[in-house]
C-alpha positions as CSV (number, residue, x, y, z in Angstrom):
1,X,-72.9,69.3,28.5
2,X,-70.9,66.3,27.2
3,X,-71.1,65.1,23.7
4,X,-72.8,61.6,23.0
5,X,-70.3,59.8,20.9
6,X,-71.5,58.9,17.7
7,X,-72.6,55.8,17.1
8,X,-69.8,53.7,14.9
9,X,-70.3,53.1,11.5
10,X,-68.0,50.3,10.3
11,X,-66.1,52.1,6.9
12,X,-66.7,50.9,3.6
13,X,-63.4,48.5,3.3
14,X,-63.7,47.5,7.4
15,X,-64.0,43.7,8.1
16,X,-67.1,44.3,10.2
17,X,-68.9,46.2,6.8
18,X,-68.2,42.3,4.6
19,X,-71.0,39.7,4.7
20,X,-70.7,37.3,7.6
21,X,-69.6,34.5,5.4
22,X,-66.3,35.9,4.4
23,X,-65.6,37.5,7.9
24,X,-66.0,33.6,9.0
25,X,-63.5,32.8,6.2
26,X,-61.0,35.0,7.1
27,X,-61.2,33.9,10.4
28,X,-60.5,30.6,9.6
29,X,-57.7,31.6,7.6
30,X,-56.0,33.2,10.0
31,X,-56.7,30.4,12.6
32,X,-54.8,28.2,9.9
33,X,-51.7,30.5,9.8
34,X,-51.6,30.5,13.3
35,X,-52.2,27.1,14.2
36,X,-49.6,26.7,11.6
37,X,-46.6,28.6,12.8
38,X,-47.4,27.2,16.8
39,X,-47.3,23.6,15.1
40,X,-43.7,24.7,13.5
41,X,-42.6,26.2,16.2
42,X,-43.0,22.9,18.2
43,X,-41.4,21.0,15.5
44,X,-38.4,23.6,15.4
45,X,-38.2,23.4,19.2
46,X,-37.9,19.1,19.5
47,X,-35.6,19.5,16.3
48,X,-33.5,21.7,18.7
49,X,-34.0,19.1,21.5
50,X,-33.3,16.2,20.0
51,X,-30.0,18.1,18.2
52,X,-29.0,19.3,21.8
53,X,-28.5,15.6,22.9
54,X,-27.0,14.1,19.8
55,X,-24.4,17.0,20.3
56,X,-24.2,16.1,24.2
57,X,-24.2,12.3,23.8
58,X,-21.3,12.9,20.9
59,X,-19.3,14.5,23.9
60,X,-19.6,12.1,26.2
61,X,-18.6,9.6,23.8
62,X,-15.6,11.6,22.6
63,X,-14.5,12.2,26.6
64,X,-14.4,8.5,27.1
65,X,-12.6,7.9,23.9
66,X,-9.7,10.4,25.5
67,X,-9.5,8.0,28.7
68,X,-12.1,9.7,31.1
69,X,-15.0,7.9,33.1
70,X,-18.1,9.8,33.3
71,X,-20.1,8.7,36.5
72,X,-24.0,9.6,36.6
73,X,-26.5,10.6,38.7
74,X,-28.9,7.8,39.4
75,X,-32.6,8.0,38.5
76,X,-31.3,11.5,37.9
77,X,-32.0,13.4,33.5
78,X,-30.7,16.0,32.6
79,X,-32.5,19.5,31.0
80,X,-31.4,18.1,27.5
81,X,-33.3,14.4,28.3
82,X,-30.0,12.3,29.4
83,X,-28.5,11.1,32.2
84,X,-27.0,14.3,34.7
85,X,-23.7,13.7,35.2
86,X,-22.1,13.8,38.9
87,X,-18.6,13.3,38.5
88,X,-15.5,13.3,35.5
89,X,-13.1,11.2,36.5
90,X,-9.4,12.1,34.5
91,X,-7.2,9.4,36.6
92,X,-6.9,7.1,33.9
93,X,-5.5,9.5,31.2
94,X,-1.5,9.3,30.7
95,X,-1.3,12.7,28.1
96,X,-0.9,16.4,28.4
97,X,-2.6,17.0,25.2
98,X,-5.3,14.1,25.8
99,X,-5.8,15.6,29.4
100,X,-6.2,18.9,28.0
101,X,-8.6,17.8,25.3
102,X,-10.9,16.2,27.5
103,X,-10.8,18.9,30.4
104,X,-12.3,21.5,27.3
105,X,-14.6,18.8,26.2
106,X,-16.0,17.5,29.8
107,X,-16.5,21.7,30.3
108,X,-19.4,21.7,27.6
109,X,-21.2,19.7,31.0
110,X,-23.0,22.5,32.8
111,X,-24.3,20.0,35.2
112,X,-20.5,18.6,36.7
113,X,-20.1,19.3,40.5
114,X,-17.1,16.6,40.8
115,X,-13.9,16.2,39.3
116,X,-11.3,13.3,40.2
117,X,-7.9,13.7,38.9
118,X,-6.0,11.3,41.1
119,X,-4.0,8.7,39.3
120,X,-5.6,4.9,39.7
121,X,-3.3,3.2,42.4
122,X,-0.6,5.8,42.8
123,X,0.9,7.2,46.2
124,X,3.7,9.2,45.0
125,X,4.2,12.9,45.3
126,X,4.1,14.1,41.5
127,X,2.5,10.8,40.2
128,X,-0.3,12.3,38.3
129,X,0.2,14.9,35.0
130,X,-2.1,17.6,36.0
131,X,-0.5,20.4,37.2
132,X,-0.8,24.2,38.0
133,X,-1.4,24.9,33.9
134,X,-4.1,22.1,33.9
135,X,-5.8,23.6,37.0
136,X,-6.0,27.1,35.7
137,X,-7.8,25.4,32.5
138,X,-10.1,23.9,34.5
139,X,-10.8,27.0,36.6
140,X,-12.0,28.1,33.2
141,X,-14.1,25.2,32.2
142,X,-15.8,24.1,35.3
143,X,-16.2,27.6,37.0
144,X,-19.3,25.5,39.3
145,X,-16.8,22.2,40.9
146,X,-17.6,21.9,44.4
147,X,-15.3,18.8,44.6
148,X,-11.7,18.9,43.4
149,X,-9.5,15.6,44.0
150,X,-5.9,16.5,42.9
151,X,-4.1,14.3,45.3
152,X,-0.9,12.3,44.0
153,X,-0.4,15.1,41.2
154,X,2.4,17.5,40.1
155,X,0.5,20.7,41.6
156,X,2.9,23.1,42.9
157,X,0.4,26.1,43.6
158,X,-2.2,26.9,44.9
159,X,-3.0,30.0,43.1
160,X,-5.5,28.2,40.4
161,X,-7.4,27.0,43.3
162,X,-7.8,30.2,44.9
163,X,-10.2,31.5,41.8
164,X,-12.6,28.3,41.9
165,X,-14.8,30.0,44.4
166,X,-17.5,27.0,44.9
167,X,-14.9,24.0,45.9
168,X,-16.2,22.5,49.2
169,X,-14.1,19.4,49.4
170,X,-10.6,20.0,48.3
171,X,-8.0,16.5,48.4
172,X,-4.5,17.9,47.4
173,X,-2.6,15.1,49.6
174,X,1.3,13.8,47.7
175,X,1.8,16.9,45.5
176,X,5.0,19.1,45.7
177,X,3.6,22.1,47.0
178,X,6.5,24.7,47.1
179,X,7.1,26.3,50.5
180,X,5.8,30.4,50.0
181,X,2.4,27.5,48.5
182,X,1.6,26.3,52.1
183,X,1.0,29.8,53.5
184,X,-1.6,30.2,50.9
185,X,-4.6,27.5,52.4
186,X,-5.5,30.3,54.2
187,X,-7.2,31.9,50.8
188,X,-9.5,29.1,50.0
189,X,-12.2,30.6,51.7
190,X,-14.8,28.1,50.4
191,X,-13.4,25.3,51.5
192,X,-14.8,23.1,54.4
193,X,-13.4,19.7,54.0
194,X,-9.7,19.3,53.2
195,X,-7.3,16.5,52.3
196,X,-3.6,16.9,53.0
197,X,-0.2,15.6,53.7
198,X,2.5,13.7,52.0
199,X,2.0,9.6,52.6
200,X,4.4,8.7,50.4
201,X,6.7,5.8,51.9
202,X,9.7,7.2,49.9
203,X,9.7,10.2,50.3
204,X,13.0,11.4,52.2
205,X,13.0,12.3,56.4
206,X,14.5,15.5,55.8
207,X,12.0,16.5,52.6
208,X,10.9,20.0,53.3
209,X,7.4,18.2,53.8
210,X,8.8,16.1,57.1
211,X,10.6,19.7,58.6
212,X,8.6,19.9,61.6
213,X,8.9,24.0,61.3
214,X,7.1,24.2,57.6
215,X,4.4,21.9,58.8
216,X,4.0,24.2,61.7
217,X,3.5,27.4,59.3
218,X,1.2,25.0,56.8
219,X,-0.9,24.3,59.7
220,X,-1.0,27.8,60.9
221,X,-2.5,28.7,57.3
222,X,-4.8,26.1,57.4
223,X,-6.7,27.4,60.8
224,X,-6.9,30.4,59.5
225,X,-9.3,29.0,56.5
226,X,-12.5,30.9,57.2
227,X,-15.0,27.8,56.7
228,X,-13.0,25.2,57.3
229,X,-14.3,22.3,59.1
230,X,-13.1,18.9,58.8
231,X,-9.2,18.5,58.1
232,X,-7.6,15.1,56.8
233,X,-3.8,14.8,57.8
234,X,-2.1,11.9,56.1
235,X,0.9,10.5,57.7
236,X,1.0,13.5,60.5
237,X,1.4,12.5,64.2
238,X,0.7,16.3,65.6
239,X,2.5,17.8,68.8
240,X,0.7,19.4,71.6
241,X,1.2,23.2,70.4
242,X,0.0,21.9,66.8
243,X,-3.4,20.8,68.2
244,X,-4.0,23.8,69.8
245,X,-3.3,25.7,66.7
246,X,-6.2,23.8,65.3
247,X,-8.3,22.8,67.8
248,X,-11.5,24.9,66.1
249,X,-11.3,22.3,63.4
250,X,-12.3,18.5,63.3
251,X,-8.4,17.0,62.8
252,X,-8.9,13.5,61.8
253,X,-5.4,11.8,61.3
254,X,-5.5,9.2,58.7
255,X,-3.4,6.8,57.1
256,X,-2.9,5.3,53.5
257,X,-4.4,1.7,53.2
């Protein structure tokens, strides 16, 4: 036969044993401490807020002082209560040092999808500063860019490239791209849109960029890009046997204005 529990007995120091007016006191008091620390809690979590874009409006002030141009989403805030930003824009900045100081600060921008570092008004091969060394930075500092405009610059490889795994739209048109450098399109596997080919009026005929032959194995890489499907060719009038080679792709051929 089961035991009937025993009936409880509050103790002689229990809450439940005090008079009903200091059990409603304490109960107050404790609503008090809690109301309390929710209300501080709310106060530390707007100071952290409001912190979080003084710190963020500070760098996009400091980015512009170095030379950049910060273009914004429209209609469009941000998790810290400013404008998101869609695109950095480096093309106006003439230093090494400046370029590398605002590549670390514009990085501190989680939201940035877009980087342009074409020089304003230049169609030269090697116009620009950046490089291979500033594209391995910015491998490190915008891990997330789906857009990556490097045309007219002094980029040589195409190794740094290779490890930014989210670029969708890649314009790498007037830089000096060594030869072993062309067989390596093939590696951007993200890639879907490309920009290429060398539109500058002085370059020489026989540049290693006009040799029918190392276009041929350029274009060879390129259709073997895995998602590759729309491909920009500046200043290329293709043969017969070089369509073919890329007739899975959308060629459009395109000039300078």
């Amino acid at each position: 036969m089961s035991k009937i529990p025993a009936k409880y007995m509050p103790g002689k120091f229990s809450l439940a044993s005090w008079p009903a007016w200091i059990q409603m006191v304490v109960a107050c008091f404790a609503g008090a401490l809690f109301g309390g620390y929710a209300a501080s809690t709310v106060a530390v979590s707007k100071h952290e807020q409001t912190t979080q874009r003084q710190m963020r409006s500070s760098m996009m002030d400091h980015f512009m002082k170095l030379g950049g141009e910060i273009i914004r989403k429209p209609d469009v805030v941000s998790t810290n209560g400013l404008p998101a930003i869609n695109r950095l824009g480096f093309y106006a900045i003439d230093s090494r040092y400046r370029l590398q100081q605002a590549i670390f600060c514009g990085g501190s921008f989680e939201d940035v999808r877009q980087l342009d570092f074409a020089p304003i008004g230049a169609n030269r091969v090697g116009a620009g500063i950046a490089d291979g060394d500033t594209l391995k930075v910015v491998a490190r500092n915008f891990p997330n860019v789906e857009y990556l405009d490097v045309s007219h610059c002094d980029v040589a490889e195409l190794a740094p490239i290779q490890k930014m795994k989210n670029v969708r739209v890649l314009k790498i048109m007037n830089n000096p791209l060594e030869y072993a450098e062309l067989q390596g399109f093939r590696h951007l596997d993200s890639v879907s849109e490309l920009w290429v080919g060398w539109p500058d009026p002085k370059l020489d005929s026989d540049s290693l960029y006009r040799n029918l032959d190392v276009r041929k194995t350029m274009l060879q890489s390129i259709a073997e890009m895995k998602n590759l499907k729309k491909l920009y060719l500046f200043d290329m009038r293709l043969r017969e046997t070089e369509r073919k080679i890329l007739e899975s792709i959308e060629v459009i051929n395109a000039r300078m204005n």
